[in-house]
C-alpha positions in Angstrom: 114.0 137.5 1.0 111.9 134.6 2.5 109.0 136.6 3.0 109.1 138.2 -0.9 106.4 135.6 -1.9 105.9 132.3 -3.5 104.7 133.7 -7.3 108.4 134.3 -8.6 109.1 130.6 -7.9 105.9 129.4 -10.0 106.7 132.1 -12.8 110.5 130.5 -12.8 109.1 127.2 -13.7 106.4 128.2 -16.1 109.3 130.2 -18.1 111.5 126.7 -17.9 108.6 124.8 -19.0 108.0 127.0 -22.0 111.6 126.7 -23.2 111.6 123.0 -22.8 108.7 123.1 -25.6 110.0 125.5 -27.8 113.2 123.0 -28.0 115.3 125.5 -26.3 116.6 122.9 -23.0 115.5 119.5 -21.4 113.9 120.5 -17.6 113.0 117.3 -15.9 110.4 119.1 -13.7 108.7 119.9 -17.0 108.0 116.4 -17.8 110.7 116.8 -20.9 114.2 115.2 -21.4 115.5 111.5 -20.5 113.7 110.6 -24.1 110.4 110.5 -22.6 107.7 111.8 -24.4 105.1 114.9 -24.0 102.0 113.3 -22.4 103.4 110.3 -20.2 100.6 109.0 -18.1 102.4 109.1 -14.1 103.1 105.7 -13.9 105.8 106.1 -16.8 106.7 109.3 -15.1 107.4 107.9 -12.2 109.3 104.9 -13.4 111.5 107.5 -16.2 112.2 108.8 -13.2 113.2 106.3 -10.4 115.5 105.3 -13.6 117.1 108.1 -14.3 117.7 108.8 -10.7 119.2 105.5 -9.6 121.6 106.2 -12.8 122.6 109.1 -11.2 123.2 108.0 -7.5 125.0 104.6 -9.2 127.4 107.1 -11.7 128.0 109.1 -8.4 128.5 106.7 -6.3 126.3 108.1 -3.5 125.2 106.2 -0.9 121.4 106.3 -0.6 118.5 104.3 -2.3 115.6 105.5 -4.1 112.2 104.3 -4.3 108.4 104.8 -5.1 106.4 106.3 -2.8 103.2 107.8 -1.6 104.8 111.4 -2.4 106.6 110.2 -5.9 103.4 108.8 -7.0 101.4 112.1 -6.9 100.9 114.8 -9.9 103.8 116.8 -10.5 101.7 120.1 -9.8 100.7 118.5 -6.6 104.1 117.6 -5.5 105.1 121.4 -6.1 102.5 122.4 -4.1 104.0 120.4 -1.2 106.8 122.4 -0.2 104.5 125.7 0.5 107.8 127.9 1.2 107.1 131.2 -0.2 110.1 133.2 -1.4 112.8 133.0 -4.0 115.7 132.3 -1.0 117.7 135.3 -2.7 118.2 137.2 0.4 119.3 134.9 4.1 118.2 136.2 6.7 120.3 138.1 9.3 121.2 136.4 12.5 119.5 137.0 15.7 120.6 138.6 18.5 122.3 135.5 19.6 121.8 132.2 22.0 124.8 132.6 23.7 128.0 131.7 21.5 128.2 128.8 19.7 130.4 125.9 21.2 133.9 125.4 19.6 133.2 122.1 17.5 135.4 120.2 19.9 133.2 121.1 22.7 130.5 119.3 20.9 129.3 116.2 21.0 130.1 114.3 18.0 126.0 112.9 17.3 123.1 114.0 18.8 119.5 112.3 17.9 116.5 113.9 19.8 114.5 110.5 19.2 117.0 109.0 21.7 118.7 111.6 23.7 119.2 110.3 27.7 117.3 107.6 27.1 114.0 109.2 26.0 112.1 110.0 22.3 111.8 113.9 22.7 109.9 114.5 19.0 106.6 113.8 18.3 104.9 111.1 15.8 105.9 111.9 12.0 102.3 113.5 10.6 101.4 114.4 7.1 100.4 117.6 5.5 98.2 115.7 2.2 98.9 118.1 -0.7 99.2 121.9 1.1 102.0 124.2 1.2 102.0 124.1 4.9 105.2 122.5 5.9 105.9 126.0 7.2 103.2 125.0 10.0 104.3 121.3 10.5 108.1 122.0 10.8 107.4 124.8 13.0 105.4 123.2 15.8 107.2 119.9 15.5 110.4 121.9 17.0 107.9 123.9 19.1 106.4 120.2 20.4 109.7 119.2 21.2 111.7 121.9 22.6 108.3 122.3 25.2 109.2 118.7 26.4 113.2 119.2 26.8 112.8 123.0 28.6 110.6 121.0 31.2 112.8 117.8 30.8 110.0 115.8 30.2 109.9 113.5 27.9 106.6 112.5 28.1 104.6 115.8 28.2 101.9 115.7 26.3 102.1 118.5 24.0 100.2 118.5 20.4 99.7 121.8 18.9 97.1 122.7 15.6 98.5 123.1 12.6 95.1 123.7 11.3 95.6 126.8 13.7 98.9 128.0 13.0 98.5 127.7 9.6 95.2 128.3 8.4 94.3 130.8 11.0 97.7 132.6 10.7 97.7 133.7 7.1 99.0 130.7 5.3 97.4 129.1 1.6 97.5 125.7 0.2 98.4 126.9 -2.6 100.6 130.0 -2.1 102.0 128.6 0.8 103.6 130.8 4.0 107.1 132.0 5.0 108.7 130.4 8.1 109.4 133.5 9.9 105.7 134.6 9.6 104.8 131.0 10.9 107.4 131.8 14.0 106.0 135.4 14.3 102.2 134.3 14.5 103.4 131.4 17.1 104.9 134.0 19.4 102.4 136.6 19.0 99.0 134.7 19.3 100.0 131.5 19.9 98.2 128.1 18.9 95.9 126.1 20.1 96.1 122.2 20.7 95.1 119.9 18.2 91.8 118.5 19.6 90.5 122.2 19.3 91.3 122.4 15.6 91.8 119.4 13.7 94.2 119.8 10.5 92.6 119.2 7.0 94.7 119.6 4.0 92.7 122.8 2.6 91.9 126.5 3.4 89.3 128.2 5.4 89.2 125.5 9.0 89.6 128.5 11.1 86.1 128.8 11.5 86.2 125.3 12.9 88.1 126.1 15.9 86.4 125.2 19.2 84.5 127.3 21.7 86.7 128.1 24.1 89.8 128.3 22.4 91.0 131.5 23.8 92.2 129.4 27.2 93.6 126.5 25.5 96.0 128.9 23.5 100.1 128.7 24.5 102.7 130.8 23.1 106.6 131.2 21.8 108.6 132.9 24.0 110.9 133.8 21.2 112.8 132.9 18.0 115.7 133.7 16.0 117.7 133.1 12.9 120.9 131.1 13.2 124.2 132.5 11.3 123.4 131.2 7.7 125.9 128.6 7.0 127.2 127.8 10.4 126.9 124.5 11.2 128.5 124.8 14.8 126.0 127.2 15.4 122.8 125.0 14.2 124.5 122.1 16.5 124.9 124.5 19.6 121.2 125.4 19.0 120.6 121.5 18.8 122.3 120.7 21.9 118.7 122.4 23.7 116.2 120.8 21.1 115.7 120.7 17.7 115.7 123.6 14.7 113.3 124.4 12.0 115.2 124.7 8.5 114.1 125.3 5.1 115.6 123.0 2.3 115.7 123.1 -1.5 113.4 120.2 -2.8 114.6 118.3 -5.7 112.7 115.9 -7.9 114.7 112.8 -6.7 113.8 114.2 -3.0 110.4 112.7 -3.7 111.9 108.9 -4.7 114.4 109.0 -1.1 113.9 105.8 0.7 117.4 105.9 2.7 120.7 106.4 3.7 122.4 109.6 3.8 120.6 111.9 0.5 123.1 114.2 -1.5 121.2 115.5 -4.3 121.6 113.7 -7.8 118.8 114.0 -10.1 116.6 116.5 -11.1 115.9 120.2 -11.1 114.7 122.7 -8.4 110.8 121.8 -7.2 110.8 124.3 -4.4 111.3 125.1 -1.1 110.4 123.2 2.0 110.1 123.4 5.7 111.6 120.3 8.2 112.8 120.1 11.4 116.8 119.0 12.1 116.4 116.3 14.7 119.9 115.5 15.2 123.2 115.5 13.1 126.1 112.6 13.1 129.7 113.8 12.6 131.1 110.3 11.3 128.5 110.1 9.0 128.5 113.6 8.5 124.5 114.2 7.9 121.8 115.9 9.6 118.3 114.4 10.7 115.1 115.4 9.5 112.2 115.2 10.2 110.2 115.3 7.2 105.8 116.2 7.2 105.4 113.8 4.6 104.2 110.9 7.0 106.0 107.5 7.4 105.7 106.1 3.8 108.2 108.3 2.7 112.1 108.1 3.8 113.3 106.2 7.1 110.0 106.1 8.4 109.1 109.6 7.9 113.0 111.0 8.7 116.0 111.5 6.1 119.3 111.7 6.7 120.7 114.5 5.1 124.3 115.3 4.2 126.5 118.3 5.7 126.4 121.0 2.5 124.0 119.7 0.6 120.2 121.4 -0.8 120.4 124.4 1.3 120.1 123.0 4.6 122.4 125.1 6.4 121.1 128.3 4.9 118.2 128.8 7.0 117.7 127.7 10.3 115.5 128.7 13.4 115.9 128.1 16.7 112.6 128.3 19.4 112.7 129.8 23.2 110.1 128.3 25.5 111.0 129.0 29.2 109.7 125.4 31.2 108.9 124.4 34.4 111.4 121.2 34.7 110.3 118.4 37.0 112.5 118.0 39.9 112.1 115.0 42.4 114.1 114.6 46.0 114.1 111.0 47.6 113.5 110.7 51.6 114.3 107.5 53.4 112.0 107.1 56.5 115.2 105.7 58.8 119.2 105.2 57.1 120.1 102.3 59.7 117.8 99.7 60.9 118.5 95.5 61.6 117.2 92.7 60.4 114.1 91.7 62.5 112.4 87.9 61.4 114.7 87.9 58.7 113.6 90.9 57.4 113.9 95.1 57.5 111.6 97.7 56.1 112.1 101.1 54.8 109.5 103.5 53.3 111.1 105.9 50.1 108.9 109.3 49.6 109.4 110.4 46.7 109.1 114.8 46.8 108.4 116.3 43.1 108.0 119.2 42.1 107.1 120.8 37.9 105.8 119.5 35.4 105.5 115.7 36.3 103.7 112.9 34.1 105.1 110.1 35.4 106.9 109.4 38.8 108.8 106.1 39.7 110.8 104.7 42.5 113.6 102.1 43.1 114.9 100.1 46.5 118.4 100.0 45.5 120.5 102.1 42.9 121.2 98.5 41.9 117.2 97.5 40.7 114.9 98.8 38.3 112.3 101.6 38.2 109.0 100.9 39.1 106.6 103.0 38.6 104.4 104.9 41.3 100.8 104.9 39.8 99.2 106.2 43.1 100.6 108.2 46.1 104.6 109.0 46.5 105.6 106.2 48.6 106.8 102.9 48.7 107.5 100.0 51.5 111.2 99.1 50.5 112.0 95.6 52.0 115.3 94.1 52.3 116.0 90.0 53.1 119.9 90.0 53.2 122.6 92.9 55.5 124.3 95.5 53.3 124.1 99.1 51.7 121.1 100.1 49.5 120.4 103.1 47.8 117.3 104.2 47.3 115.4 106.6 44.7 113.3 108.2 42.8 112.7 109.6 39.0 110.5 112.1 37.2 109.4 111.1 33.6 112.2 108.8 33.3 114.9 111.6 33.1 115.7 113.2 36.1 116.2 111.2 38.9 117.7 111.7 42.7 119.3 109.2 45.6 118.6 109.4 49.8 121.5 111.6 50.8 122.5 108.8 53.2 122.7 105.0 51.9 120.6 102.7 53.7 122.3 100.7 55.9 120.9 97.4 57.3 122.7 95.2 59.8 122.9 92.0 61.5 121.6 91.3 65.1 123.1 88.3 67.1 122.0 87.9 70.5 123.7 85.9 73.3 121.8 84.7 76.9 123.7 84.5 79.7 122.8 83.2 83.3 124.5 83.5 86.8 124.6 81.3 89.2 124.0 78.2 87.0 122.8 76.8 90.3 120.8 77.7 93.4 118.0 77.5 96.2 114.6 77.9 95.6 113.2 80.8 96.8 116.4 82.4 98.0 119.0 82.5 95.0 118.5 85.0 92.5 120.0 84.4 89.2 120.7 87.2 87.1 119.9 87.1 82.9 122.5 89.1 80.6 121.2 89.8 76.7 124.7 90.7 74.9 123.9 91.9 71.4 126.4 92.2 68.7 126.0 93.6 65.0 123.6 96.4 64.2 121.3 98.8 67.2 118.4 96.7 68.0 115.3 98.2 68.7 113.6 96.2 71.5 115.9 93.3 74.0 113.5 91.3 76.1 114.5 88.3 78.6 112.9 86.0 79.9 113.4 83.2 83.2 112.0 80.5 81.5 111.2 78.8 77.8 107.5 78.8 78.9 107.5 82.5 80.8 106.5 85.7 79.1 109.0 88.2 78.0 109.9 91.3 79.8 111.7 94.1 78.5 115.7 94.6 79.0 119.5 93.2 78.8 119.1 92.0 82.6 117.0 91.0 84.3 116.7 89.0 88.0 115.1 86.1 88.0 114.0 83.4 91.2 112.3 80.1 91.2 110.2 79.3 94.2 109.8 75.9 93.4 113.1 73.0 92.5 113.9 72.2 89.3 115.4 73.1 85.3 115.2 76.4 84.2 116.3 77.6 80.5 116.6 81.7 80.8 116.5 83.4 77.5 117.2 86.3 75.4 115.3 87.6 72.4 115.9 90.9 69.9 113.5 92.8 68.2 110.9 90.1 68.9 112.6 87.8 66.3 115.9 86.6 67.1 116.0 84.1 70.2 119.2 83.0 72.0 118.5 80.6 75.3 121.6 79.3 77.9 123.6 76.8 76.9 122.6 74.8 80.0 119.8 75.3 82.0 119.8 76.8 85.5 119.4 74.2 88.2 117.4 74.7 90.8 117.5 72.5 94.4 115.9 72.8 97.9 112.1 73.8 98.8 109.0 70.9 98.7 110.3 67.6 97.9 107.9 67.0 94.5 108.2 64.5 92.1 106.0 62.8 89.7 105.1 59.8 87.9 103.7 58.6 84.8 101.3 56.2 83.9 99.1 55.0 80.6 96.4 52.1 80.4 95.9 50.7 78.4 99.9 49.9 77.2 98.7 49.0 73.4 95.6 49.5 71.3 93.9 51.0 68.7 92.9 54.3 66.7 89.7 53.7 67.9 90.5 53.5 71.7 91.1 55.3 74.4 94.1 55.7 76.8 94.0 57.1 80.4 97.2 59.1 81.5 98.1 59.0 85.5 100.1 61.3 86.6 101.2 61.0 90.7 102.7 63.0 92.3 104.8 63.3 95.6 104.9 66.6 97.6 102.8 69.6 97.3 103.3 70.8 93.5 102.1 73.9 92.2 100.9 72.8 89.1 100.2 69.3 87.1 100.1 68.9 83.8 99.9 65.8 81.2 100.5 65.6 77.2 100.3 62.3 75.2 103.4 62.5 73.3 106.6 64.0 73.6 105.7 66.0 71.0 102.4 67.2 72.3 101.2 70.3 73.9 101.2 70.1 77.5 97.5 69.6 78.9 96.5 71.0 83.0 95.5 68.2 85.4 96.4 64.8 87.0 94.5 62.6 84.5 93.7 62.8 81.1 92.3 60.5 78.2 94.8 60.4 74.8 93.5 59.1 71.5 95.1 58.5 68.3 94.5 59.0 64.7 97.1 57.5 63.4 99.1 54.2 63.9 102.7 54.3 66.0 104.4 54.5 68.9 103.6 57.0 71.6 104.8 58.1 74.8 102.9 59.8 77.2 104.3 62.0 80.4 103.3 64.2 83.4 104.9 67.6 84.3 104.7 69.3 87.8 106.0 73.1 88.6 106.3 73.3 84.9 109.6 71.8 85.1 109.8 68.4 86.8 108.6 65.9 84.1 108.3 62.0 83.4 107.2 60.1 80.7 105.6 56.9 80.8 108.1 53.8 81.1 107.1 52.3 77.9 105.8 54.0 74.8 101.9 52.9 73.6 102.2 50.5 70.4 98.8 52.0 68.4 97.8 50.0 65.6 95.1 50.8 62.6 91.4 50.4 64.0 89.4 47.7 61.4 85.5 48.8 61.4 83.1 46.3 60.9 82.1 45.1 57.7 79.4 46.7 56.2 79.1 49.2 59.4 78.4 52.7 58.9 81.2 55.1 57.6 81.6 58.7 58.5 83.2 61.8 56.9 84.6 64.3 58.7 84.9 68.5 57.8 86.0 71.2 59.2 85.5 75.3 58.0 87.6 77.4 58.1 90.3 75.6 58.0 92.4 78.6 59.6 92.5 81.2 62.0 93.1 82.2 65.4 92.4 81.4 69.1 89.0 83.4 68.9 88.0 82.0 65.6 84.9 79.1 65.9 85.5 76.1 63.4 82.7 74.2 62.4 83.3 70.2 62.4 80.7 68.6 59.8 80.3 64.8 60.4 78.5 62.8 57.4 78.0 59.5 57.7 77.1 57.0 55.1 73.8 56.2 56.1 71.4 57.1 59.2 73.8 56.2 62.1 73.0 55.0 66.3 75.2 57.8 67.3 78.2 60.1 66.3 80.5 62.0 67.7 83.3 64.3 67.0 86.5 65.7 68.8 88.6 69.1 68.1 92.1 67.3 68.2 93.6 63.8 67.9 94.4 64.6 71.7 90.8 65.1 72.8 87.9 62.7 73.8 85.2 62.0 72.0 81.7 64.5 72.6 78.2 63.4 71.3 76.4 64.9 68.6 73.5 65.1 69.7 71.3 66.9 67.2 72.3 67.5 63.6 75.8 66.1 62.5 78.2 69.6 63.3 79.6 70.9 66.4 82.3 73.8 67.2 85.2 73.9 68.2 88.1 76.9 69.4 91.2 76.4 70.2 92.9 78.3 73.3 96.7 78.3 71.5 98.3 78.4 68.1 98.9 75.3 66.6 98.3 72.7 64.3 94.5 70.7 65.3 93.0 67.6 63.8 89.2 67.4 64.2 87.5 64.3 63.6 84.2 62.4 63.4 83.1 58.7 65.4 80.0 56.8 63.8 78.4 53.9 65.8 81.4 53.8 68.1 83.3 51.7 65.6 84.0 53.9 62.3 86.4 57.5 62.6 87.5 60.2 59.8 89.8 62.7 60.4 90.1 65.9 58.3 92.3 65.3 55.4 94.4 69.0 56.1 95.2 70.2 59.7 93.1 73.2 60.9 95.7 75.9 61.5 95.8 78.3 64.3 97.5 81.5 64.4 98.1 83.9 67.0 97.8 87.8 66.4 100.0 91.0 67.7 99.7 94.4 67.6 102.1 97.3 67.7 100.8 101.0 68.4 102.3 104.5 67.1 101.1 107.9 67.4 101.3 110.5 65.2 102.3 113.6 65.6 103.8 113.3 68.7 104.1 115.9 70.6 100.8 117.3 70.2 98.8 120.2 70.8 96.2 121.0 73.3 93.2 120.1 71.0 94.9 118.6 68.4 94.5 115.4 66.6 96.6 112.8 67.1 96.4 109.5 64.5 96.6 105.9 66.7 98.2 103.8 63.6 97.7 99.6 65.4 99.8 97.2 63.3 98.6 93.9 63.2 100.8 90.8 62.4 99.8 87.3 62.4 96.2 86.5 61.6 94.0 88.3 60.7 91.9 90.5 63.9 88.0 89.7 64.2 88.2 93.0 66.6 90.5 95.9 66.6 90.3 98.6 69.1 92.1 101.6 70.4 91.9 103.8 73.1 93.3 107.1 74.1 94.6 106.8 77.1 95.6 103.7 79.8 92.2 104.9 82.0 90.3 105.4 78.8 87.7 103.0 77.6 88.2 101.1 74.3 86.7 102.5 71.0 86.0 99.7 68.0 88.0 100.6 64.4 85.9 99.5 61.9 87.5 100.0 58.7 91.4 100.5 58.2 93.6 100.4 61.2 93.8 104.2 62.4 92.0 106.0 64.9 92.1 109.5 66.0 92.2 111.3 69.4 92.4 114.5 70.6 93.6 115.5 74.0 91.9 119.1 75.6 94.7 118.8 78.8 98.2 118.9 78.8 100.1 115.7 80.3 101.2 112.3 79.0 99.3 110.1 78.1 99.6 106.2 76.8 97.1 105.2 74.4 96.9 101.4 73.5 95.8 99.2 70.5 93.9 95.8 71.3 92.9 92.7 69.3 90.5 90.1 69.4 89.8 91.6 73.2 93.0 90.1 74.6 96.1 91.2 73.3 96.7 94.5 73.8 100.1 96.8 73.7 100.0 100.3 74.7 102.3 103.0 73.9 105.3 103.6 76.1 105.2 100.4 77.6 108.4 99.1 75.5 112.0 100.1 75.0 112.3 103.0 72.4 108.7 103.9 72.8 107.6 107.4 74.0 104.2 108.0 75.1 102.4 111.3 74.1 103.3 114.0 75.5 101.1 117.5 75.4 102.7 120.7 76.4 
């Protein structure tokens, strides 16, 4: 039997060793026979041998290679001691009670290797037992290891069991070795400890070693069994849930294999020893092994071993362990949404559940995994229309799709006006958005390019005063669509207006007054000193230029009745001086938004009779009249171009344009419906530049409340009603919930 004990084996060889001196027979394992002689030192041993083994594999023509090794080149009593299966393999071992029947051989899959099964490397690293029967041990939790990982299809889980435990602790010897079923018994019944608790040493009595609190770091077999002894069907059913422990006759050219697929070719019987079958290959027809002999020997540590051959088949264990697979669900926060400024934006949760050790995520079925390192969700953002499919994976195995692909559509928007013409003050002209393509989630219009928008496809608009009107239509704040020709309006006060500049031609360094008279009773008056300029309020204004060109100023009245100047100013390149006084000019920041102060620095070259500065090409020049800086804010976004004036005759302009953004913010709630006494999360989104104040309140009447860090706050609300909290930055712009199409204030039962 298995379990009869490893002293007949030993006797066996001494007996052959005798008759090999007494002249009777030639035993290789005996050191006799090939012509070598009685005392050869290793080294001739070993090369005797090699020889007589690659004679062997040559004459058969077998097709694996042989070669020194770390396990050739030991003693030939510590090589015995190696294998450290006791019994004389007489007796097999009845089958179990049965995993289910075995597969029909065409049901199977025609190769199987555990170090790449779906993808993944199931088995753990190769390790070494140094000279100790203990492969018993090693083979044992090297299936255990690895069927742990596929029962909780994980790949990844890090499991390393003790040896030093199962063996030493259990009731194996170095020397005498230990039975595999004993191994398997002590496994289910008490269980092992991991590997950090008891560290393995090559020799007997570590048990004592074991750490302190070892009796909660303990994990145990479910259950074992013996395959049917011979059936290879069987051992590959068993495979198809993990690997198999199996117990192998050891030959002396066993030691020398370097690779290939072994068939045994040289030698006599060294033992018995314990691996684990990894994986078999039908065209090749061999089985894996992985081998405890560490990675000098074989493939790296594994063998391929051929159907039939040195008792592989004979005895074979297969290990129960009941897991706790990882599952994983993927949740899309909306499945259709547009486009909105070119882009739309989805966020993937990602629901596990088990024994997880590493979760991932992917925007499309069609991209990569990327690993989730913190929380289980992730901003998915799509540039271009189409399908996507999103998901998620646990320990790059198991993996799981949104029900419902993504779907992300178009939006086209199309303004239209009627009457294209009319009366001031009496004709009201209505605005039609027409949207085509995906839902959009907000359509605003507005009655003019320079009005404000206002929520809705239509909208009525009137014009109190005569003149050109461009309506427009805009989607999801993003897409803008204005009438093909503007809206014309006649009748009320008879305004006009003209413009005029002086002087007509000049320099950077000068100074040009725009006139702008008017006829009639305007509403408004307004001046800019180029077409390209931003339109300043009042009659009169003074224009400056940085740069040489050609310039044309203009007036504006009613914010639509405009004239520019009859003939553009010729600006040429201001000379200083020489030797005058130069000046460089500075600005920080160089960005940010309309309540943002920039700082204009003003060096000059040496001790100046005055300087002085201006915030924009377009402005005059100020004094400076302590210091050399002065500050400057700008009341709408845009592009500004401070500069410095030494001694009236020398100017510097920044070298880079100070840029001004403008800032939004967008409110939610959360939950919503809510509670009496409940807390409800305010969540204000900010786009554009960055806020220097962000504030919330609870309610329209409610008084704002600062957010100093993130962009949440909380309120709670002790009445039932509705109620429309709002978000506000920088003090000015301000959006509170409910006050746009789609939103829903909060409502308390």
């Amino acid at each position: 039997m298995e379990e009869n004990g490893r002293e007949p084996m030993q006797k066996a060889l001494r007996w052959m060793c005798l008759a090999a001196l007494l002249g009777l027979t030639l035993v290789p394992a005996c050191g006799g026979g090939g012509g070598r002689g009685a005392d050869p030192s290793a080294a001739t041993l070993a090369s005797q041998e090699l020889n007589g083994i690659n004679s062997a594999i040559a004459a058969n023509n077998y097709s694996w290679t042989a070669a020194e090794n770390s396990i050739s080149r030991l003693a030939a009593a510590d090589r015995i001691v190696l294998n450290g299966i006791s019994g004389t393999g007489a007796s097999r071992p009845a089958a179990g009670p049965g995993r289910g029947a075995s597969r029909q051989a065409a049901q199977l899959a025609t190769a199987l290797d555990w170090r790449n099964a779906s993808g993944n490397y199931w088995v753990p690293a190769v390790k070494t037992q140094g000279v100790c029967g203990s492969s018993a041990a090693f083979a044992l939790l090297t299936v255990f290891e690895s069927v742990s990982r596929v029962a909780n299809n994980n790949a990844l889980l890090n499991v390393d069991y003790s040896e030093a435990d199962l063996f030493s602790c259990g009731g194996g010897s170095c020397g005498k070795g230990w039975t595999l079923s004993s191994a398997a018994t002590r496994l289910q019944t008490a269980g092992v400890v991991d590997e950090a608790c008891l560290q393995y040493s090559a020799s007997d009595s570590v048990c004592a070693n074991k750490c302190s609190d070892w009796q909660t770091r303990t994990t145990k077999l479910d259950s074992w069994e013996w395959l049917p002894s011979g059936d290879a069907t069987a051992i590959k059913t068993a495979l198809s849930d993990g690997p198999v422990a199996a117990i192998i006759n050891v030959y002396t050219d066993f030691y020398y294999y370097k690779s290939g697929v072994y068939k045994h070719a040289y030698g006599d019987l060294q033992g018995r020893h314990a691996v684990a079958i990894i994986g078999y290959n039908d065209a090749g027809g061999y089985w894996i092994i992985q081998n405890s002999w560490g990675t000098d020997w074989g493939e790296s540590g594994f063998a391929r071993v051929a159907y039939g051959q040195i008792g592989i088949e004979d005895y074979v264990m297969a290990l129960t362990v009941s897991g706790n697979p990882a599952t994983v669900s993927a949740l899309a926060s909306e499945t259709s949404l547009a486009l909105a400024g070119g882009s739309a934006q989805v966020e993937v949760t990602c629901v596990s559940s088990g024994a997880v050790s590493k979760l991932e995520v992917r925007c499309d079925s069609a991209l990569g995994w990327e690993s989730l390192s913190t929380g289980t969700k992730k901003t998915c953002t799509y540039t271009t229309a189409g399908s996507y499919t999103p998901g998620c994976r646990v320990n790059s195995a198991t993996s799981d799709n949104v029900d419902t692909a993504i779907t992300v559509g178009e939006i086209t928007v199309t303004a239209a006006v009627t009457p294209s013409s009319g009366d001031a003050g009496i004709t009201g002209f209505t605005v039609t958005c027409s949207t085509s393509g995906a839902t959009p989630s907000a359509v605003e219009y507005r009655c003019d390019s320079v009005d404000a928008w206002t929520s809705g496809r239509t909208g009525v608009c009137t014009y109190s005063i005569a003149g050109s009107y461009i309506p427009g239509c805009r989607v999801n704040q993003a897409s803008i669509d204005n009438v093909d020709t503007p809206v014309t309006v006649t009748g009320g006060s008879d305004v006009s207006v003209t413009a005029s500049v002086s002087p007509a031609s000049g320099t950077t360094n000068d100074s040009y007054t725009v006139t702008c008279a008017t006829t009639g009773t305007p509403t408004s008056a307004s001046y800019r000193c180029d077409t390209v300029s931003a339109w300043q309020n009042g009659k009169t204004g003074v224009c400056s230029y940085a740069y040489p060109g050609s310039y044309t100023p203009g007036c504006r009245v009613n914010s639509a009745i405009i004239d520019n100047a009859d003939s553009p100013i010729t600006v040429t390149q201001y000379t200083p001086p020489v030797n005058n006084v130069t000046v460089t000019a500075g600005v920080s920041p160089t960005a940010g938004d309309i309540s943002t102060t920039f700082i204009v620095t003003c060096t000059p070259s040496s001790t100046p009779t005055s300087l002085k500065y201006r915030c924009d090409t377009l402005d005059s020049w100020v004094s400076i009249t302590s210091g050399n800086t002065a500050t400057c804010q700008y009341s709408f976004a845009g592009s500004y171009y401070p500069a410095c004036f030494v001694n009236n005759s020398a100017a510097d302009t920044v070298d880079s344009a100070v840029t001004v953004q403008s800032s939004s913010v967008e409110i939610s709630a959360s939950p919503n419906p809510a509670g009496i006494g409940a807390n409800v999360t305010i969540t204000c989104d900010v786009t554009g530049a960055l806020p220097t104040q962000l504030e919330f309140r609870c309610d329209s009447v409610g008084s704002w409340t600062a957010i100093t860090t993130g962009r949440t706050g909380t309120c709670v609300y002790n009445a039932a009603g509705t109620y429309y909290p709002g978000c506000r930055v920088n003090g000015s712009v301000v959006d509170n919930l409910g006050d746009e199409g789609g939103e829903t204030a909060v409502s308390v039962p």
